[in-house]
C-alpha positions in Angstrom: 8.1 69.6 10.2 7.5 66.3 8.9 9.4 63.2 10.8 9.7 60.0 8.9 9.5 58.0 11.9 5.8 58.8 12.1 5.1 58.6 8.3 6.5 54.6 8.7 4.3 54.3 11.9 1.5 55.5 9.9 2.2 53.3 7.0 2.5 50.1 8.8 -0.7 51.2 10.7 -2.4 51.3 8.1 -0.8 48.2 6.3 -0.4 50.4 3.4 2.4 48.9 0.8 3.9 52.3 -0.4 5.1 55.9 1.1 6.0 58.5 -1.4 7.4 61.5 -0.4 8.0 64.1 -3.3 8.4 67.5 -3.4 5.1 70.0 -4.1 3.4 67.2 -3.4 2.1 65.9 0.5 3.2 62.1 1.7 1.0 59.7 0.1 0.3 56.4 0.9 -0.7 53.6 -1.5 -3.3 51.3 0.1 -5.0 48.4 -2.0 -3.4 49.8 -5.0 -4.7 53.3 -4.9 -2.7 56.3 -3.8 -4.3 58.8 -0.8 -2.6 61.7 0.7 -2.5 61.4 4.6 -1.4 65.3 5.0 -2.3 68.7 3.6 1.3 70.2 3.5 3.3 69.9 0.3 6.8 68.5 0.9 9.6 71.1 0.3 13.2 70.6 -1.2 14.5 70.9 2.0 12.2 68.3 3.4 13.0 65.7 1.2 16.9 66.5 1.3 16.5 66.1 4.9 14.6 62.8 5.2 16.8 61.2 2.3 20.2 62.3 4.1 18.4 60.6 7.6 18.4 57.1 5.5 21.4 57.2 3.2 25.0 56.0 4.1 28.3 57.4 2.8 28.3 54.7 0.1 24.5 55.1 -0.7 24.9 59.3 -1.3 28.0 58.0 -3.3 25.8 56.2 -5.5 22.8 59.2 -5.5 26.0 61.5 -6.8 26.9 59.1 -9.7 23.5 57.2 -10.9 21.0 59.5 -9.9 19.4 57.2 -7.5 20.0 54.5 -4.6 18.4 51.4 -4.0 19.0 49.8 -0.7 16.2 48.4 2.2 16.3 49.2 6.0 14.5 48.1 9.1 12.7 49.9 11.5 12.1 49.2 15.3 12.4 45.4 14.5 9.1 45.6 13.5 9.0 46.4 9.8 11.4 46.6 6.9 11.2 48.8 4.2 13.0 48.7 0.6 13.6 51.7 -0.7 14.2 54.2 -3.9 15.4 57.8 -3.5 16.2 59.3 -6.8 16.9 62.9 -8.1 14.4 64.6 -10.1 13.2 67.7 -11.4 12.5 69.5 -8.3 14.9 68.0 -6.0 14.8 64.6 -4.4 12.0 61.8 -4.5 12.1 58.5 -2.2 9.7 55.4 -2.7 9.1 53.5 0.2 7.7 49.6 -0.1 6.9 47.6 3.4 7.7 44.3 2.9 5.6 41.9 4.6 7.6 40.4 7.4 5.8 37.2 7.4 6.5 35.0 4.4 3.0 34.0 2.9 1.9 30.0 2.5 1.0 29.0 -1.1 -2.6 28.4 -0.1 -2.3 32.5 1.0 -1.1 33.7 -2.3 -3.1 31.9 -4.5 -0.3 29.2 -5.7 -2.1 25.9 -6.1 -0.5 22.8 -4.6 1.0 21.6 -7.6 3.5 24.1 -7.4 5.4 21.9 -4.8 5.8 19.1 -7.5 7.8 22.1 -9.7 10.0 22.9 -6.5 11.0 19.2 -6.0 12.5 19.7 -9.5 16.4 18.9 -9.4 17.4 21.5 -12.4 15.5 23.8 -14.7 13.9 27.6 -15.0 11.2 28.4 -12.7 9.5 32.5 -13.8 7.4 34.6 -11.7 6.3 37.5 -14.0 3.9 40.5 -14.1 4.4 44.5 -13.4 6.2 46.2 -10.9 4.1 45.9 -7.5 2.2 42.9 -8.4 4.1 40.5 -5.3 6.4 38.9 -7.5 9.1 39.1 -4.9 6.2 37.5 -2.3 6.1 34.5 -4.2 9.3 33.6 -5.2 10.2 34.1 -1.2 7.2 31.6 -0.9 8.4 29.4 -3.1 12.4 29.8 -1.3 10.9 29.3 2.2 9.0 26.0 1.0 12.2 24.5 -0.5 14.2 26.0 2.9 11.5 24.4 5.0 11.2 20.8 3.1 14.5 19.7 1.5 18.1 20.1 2.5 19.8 22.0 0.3 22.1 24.6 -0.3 20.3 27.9 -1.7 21.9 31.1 -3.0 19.6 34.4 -3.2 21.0 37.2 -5.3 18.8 40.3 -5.0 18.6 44.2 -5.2 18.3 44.9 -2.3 17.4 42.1 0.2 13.4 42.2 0.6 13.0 39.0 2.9 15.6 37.4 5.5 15.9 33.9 5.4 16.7 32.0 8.6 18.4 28.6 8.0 15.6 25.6 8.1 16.7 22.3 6.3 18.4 23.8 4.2 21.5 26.2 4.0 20.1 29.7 2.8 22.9 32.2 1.5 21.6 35.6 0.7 23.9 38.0 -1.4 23.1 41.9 -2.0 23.8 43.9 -5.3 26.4 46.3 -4.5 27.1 45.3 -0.8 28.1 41.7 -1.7 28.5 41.7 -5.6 28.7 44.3 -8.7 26.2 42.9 -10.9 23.4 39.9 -11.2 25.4 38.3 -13.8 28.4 37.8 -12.5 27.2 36.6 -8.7 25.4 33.7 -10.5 28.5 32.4 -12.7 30.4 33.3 -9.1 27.5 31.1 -7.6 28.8 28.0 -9.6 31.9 27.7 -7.7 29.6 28.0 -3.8 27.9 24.3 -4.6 24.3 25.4 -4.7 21.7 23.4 -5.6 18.8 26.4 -5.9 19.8 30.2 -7.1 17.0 32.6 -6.7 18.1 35.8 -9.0 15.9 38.5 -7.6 15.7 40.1 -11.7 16.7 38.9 -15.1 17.6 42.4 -16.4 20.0 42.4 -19.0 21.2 39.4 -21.9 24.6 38.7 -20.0 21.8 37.8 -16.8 19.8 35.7 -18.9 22.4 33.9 -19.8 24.3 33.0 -17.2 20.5 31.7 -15.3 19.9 30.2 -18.6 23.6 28.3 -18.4 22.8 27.4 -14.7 19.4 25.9 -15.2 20.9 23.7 -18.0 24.1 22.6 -15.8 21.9 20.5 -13.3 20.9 23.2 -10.9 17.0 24.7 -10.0 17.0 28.8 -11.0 13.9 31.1 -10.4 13.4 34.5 -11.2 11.6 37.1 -12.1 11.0 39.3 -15.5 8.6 41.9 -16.0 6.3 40.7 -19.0 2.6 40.2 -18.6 2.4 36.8 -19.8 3.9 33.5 -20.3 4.2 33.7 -25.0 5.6 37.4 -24.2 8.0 35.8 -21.5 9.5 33.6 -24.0 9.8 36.6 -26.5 11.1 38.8 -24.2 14.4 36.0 -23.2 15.2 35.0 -27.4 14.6 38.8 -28.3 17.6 39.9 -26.0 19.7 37.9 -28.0 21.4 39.0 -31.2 19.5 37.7 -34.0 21.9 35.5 -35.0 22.1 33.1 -31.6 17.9 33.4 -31.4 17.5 29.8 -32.8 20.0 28.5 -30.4 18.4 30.2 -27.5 15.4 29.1 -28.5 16.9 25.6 -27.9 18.5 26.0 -24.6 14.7 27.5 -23.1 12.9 24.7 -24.2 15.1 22.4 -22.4 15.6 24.2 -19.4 12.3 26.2 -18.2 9.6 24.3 -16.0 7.4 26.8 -15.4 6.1 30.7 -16.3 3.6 31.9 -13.0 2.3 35.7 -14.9 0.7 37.5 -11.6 -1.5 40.1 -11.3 -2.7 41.8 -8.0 -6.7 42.5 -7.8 -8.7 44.5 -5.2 -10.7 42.5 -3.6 -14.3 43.1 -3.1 -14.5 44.1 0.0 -12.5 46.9 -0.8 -9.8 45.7 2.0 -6.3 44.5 0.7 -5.7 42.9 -2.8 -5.4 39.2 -4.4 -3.8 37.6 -6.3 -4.9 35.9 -10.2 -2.2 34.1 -12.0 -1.8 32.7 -15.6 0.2 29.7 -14.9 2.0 27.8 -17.6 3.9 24.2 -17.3 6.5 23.6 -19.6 4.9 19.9 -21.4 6.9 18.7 -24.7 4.3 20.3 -26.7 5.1 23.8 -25.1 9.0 22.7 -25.2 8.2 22.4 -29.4 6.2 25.5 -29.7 9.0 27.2 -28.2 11.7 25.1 -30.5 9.9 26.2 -33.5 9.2 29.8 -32.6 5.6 29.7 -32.2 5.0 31.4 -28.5 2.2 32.8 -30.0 0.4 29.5 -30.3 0.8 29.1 -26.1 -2.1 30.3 -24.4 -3.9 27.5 -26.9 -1.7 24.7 -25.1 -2.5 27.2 -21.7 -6.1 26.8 -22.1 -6.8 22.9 -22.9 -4.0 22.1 -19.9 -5.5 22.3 -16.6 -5.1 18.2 -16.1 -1.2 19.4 -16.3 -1.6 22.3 -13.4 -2.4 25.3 -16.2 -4.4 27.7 -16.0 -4.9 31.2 -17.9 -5.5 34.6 -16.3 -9.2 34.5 -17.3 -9.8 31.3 -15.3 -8.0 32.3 -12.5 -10.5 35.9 -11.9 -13.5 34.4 -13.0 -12.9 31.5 -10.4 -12.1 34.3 -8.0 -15.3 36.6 -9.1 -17.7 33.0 -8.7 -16.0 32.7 -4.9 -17.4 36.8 -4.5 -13.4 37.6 -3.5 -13.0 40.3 -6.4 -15.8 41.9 -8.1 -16.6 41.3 -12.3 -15.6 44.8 -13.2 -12.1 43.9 -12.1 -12.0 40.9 -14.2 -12.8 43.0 -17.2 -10.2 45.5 -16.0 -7.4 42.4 -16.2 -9.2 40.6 -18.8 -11.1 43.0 -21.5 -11.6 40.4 -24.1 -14.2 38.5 -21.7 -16.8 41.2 -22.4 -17.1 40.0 -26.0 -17.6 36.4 -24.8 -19.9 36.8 -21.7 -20.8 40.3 -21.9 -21.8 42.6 -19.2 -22.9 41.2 -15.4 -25.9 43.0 -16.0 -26.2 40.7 -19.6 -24.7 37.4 -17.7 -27.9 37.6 -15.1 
């Protein structure tokens, strides 16, 4: 019989940052961002039942009954904590397991460069971590919450599904608030947040239009908002926030962004060379009043241009980022192509380069 307890052993072991347990299929693990089966026996229905009715409370079946699935994160022998996805499908149940590191990283350990701290001093405005799921958005943005906690006394509000990273007071007061434990939706916990006299509001995911707006309102009402979206870079960020708009406010939106957002970090996670853990590469814009017009005048498209010629400004595009990582032998060329395709046209093949 298969016991969780030693699957989350085994995954912390082996510092892998995924367990998936599905039915027909054995436990897999994901480790440097590729999937590998640590067992020979499929998973039955009543195996995954089992293990799902182990981690679920009254509330959290209530929610499997009526959505389909349950978000919520757990920890385990205060050693580890785990966020987690179980979810009806075809054959029965699945559960998705992340470990969340419980040491929050320094910027020098993700990848941020030190200029970042110059955007975190900032008294009002939008800071963005984007990228895919599973690329360490959450990471940074705790990096980026810890450094503020650590530096400044203020008063910060987290809103996130579920709880990823705990927060101990520092310098500053830290509230953190849970979807569906503490509040209904995103939206409504930040305009609630107005009335708790924050100074920072971390919103774990701008999901839907009535999110948007409401961080949108709170960056432009003298208070510092970061958050995450899942877009791949900065031009498609700003697309992403108008489009969700009717058509008919886009123009005014358009507006509001260019006067509230600081920063877009677009992260990607890459394997590193030595085929042991992963790294991060970021396209990194900063919002300068040329980027503040393009954005005005609804030409995103015309932003990596202003991305590539503004490195004395703290830029940096995605390509930079690898190839500085490939010259420093941390990820291999073949990864850079993988992340950045349109390099082979301009420098060719490493076999070509040498």
């Amino acid at each position: 019989m298969v016991e969780l307890r030693e699957l989350l052993d085994l995954c912390i072991d082996r510092n892998a940052s995924d367990l998936h347990l599905v039915v027909g299929k054995p436990p897999m693990l994901r480790q440097d961002g590729r999937l590998e089966t640590i067992e020979e026996t499929p998973l039955s229905v009543e195996d995954t039942e089992r293990i799902s009715e182990s981690l679920l409370s009254k509330e959290q079946r209530g929610a499997m009954e009526e959505k389909g699935q349950a978000e919520f994160s757990f920890s385990f022998k205060d050693i580890a904590r785990f966020r987690v996805s179980v979810y009806k499908e075809r054959k029965g149940l699945g559960i998705a397991l992340r470990l969340l590191p419980q040491r929050i990283m320094s910027f020098a350990e993700i990848g941020l460069p030190p200029s970042t701290a110059d955007l975190l001093c900032k008294r009002q405005g939008l800071i963005l971590v984007t990228g895919p799921t599973g690329v360490g958005k959450t990471t940074t943005l705790a990096s980026m919450i810890d450094f503020i906690n650590s530096n400044w006394v203020k008063h910060i509000i987290t809103i996130e599904d579920p709880i990823e990273y705990y927060h101990p007071h520092k310098k500053s007061i830290i509230t953190q608030r849970e979807l569906n434990s503490d509040i209904p939706s995103f939206s409504e916990a930040v305009i609630a947040s107005l009335r708790q006299d924050p100074d920072v509001i971390m919103i774990g995911e701008m999901r839907d239009l009535s999110t948007i707006e409401a961080a949108l309102t709170c960056a432009e009402t003298g208070h510092l908002v970061l958050s995450t979206l899942h877009t791949v870079n900065a031009s498609k960020t700003i697309d992403r926030i108008v489009d969700v708009f009717p058509t008919y406010r886009q123009n005014q939106i358009r507006i509001q962004l260019s006067t509230v957002i600081l920063a877009v970090f677009s992260q990607r996670l890459i394997p590193r060379a030595s085929g042991r853990g992963r790294i991060a590469g970021f396209e990194i814009m900063i919002a300068t009043p040329s980027i503040r017009n393009l954005i005005r005048e609804n030409q995103s498209y015309k932003i990596n241009t202003d991305i590539q010629t503004g490195g004395k400004y703290g830029m940096c595009t995605l390509a930079s980022s690898l190839m500085n990582l490939y010259k420093r032998k941390l990820i291999s060329y073949e990864e850079v192509l993988a992340n950045v395709p349109e390099l082979k046209e301009e420098v060719g093949s490493e076999e070509e380069r040498r």
